[in-house]
C-alpha positions as CSV (number, residue, x, y, z in Angstrom):
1,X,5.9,15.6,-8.8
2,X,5.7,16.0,-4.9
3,X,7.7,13.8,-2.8
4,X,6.1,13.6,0.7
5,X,8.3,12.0,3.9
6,X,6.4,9.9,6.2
7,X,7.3,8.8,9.6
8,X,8.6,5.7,8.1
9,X,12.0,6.2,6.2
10,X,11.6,4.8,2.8
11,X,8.1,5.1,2.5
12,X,6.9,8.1,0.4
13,X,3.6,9.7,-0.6
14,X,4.1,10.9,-4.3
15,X,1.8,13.7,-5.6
16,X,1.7,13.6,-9.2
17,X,1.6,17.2,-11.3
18,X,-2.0,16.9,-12.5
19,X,-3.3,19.3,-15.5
20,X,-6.8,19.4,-15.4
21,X,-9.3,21.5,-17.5
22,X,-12.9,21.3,-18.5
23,X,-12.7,18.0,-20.2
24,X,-11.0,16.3,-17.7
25,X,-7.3,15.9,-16.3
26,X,-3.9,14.4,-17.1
27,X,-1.1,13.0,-15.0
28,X,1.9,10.9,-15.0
29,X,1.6,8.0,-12.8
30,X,5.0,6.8,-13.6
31,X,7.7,8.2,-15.4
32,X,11.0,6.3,-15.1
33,X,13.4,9.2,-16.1
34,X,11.4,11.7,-13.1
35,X,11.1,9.3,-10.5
36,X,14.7,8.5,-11.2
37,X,15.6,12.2,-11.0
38,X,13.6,12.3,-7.8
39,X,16.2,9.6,-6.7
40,X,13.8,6.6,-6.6
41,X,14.8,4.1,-9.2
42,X,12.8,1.2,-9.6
43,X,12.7,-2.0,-12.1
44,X,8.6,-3.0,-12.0
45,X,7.8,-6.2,-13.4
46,X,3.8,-6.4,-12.4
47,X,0.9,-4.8,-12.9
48,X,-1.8,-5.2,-10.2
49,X,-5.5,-4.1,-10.6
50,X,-8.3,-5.0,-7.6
51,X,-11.8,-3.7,-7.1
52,X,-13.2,-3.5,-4.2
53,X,-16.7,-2.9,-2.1
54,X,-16.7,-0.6,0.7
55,X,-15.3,-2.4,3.6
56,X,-13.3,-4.7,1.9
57,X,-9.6,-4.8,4.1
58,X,-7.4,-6.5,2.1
59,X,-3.8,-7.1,3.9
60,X,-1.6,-7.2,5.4
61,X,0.4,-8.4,3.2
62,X,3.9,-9.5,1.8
63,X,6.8,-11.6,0.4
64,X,9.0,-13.2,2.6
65,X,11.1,-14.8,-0.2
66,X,10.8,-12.3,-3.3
67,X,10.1,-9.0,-1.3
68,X,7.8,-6.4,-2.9
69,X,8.1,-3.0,-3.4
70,X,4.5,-1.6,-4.7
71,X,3.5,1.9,-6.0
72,X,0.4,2.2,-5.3
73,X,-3.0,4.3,-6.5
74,X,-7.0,4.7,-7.1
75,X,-8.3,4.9,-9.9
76,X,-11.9,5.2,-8.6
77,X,-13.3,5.9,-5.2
78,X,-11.1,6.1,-2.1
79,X,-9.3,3.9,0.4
80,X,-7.4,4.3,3.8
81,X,-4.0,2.8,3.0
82,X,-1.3,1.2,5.3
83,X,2.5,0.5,5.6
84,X,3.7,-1.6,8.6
85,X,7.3,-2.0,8.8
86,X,8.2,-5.6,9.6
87,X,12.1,-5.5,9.4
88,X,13.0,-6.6,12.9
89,X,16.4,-5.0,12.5
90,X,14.9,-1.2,11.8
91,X,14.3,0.8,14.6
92,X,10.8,1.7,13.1
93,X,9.6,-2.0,13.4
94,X,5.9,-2.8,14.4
95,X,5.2,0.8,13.4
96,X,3.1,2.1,10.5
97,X,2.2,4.8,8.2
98,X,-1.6,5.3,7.3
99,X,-2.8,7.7,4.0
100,X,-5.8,8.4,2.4
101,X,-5.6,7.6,-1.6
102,X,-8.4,8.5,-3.7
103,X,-9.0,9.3,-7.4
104,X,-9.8,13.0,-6.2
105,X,-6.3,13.5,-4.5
106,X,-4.6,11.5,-7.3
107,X,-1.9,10.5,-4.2
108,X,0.5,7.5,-4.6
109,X,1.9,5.6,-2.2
110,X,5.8,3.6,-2.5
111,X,5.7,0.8,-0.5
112,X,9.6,0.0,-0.6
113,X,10.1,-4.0,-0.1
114,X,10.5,-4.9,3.9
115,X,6.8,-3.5,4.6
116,X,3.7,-4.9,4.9
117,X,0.7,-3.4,2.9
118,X,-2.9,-3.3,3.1
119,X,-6.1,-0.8,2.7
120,X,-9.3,-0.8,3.5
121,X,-11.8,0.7,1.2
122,X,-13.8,4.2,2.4
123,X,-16.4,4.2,-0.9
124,X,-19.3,2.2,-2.4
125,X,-16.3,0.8,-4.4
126,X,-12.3,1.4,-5.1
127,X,-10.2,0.5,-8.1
128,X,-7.3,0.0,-7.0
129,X,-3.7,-0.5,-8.8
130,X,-0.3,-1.7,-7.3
131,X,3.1,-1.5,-9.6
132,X,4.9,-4.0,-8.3
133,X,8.8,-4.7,-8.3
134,X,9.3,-8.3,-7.9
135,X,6.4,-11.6,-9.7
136,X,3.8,-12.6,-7.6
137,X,5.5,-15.8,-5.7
138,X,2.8,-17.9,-3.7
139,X,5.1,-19.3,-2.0
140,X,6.1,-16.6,-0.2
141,X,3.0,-14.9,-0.1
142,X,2.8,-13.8,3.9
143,X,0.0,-11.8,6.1
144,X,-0.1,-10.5,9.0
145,X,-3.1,-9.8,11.2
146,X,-4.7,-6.3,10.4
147,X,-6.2,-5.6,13.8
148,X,-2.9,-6.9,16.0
149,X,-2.4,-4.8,19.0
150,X,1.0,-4.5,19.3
151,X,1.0,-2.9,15.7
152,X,-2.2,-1.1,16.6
153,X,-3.7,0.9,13.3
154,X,-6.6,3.4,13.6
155,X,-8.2,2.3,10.8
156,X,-11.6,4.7,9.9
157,X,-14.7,3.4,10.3
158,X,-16.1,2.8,7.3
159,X,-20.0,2.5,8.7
160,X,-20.0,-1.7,8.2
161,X,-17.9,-4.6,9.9
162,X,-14.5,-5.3,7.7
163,X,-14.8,-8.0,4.9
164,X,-11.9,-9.8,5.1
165,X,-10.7,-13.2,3.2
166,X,-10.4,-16.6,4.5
167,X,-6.9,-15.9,4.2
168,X,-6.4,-12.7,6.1
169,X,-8.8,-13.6,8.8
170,X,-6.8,-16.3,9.5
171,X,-3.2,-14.3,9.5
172,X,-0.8,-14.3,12.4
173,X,-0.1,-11.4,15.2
174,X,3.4,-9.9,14.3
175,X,5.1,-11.7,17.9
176,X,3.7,-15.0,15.4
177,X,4.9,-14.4,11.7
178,X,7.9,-14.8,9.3
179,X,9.2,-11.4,9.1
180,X,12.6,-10.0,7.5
181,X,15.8,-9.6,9.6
């Protein structure tokens, strides 16, 4: 596999080695002896799976209490995806990391806990699976506000208004939320 840096320390776009022929292809989405070779060893305890319609912007989300970290792909279709580092104590905090993942490109992203996550969907429709580190804990289930300025993502347009839940409409600008330390 290829390990790609992003401007944001931690957070890594993984290229799985994909062997394709005419009846299809083959990857590895995770491998616990590579990845651990590749220096990333992680324990993952959940298995996520969301469909989406184009438009849909689901995020941004996190733990407070049980931090996350996520590796994340598509299955089908394509989404822009986004880190935000919210640890107030980094020197990268407010910023963010955007990538396109897509069944086509076969990219994952690792969302190491301390971030914020959350994609917006660029086709009629995404699957989209998370591998997550840490239980869902509603409790400490946290958003922030997608479209904040002082975080300020360029996220594509997609041709139609976001689709956003009650939830994430509703979330707090960074200067407002519960972040990490």
């Amino acid at each position: 596999m290829n390990l790609i840096e992003t401007a944001l320390p931690g957070v890594l776009i993984i290229e799985p080695r994909v062997f394709g022929d005419a009846r299809g292809f083959f990857l590895e989405s995770w491998n616990q002896a590579s990845f651990a070779a590749a220096g990333l060893t992680m324990d993952f305890v959940q298995d996520n799976h969301s469909r989406s319609a184009r438009g849909v912007l689901r995020g941004l989300h996190y733990q407070l209490e049980n931090p996350q970290g996520k590796l994340v792909r598509v299955t089908q279709g394509a989404v822009f995806d986004v880190a935000v580092d919210i640890r107030r104590s980094s020197p990268h905090f407010g910023q963010w990391v955007g990538v396109e993942l897509s069944a086509e490109n076969h990219r994952m992203l690792w969302i190491p806990p301390g971030f914020a996550h959350g994609f917006v969907v660029l086709s009629e429709t995404a699957d989209f699976l998370y591998k997550c580190t840490t239980l869902y804990h509603p409790p400490s289930d946290r958003s922030l506000r997608w479209n904040d300025p002082t975080i300020a993502i360029a996220w594509p347009d997609v041709g139609v208004a976001p689709q956003l839940s009650g939830k994430d409409e509703a979330a707090p600008l960074l200067a407002d939320a519960e972040i990490f330390a």
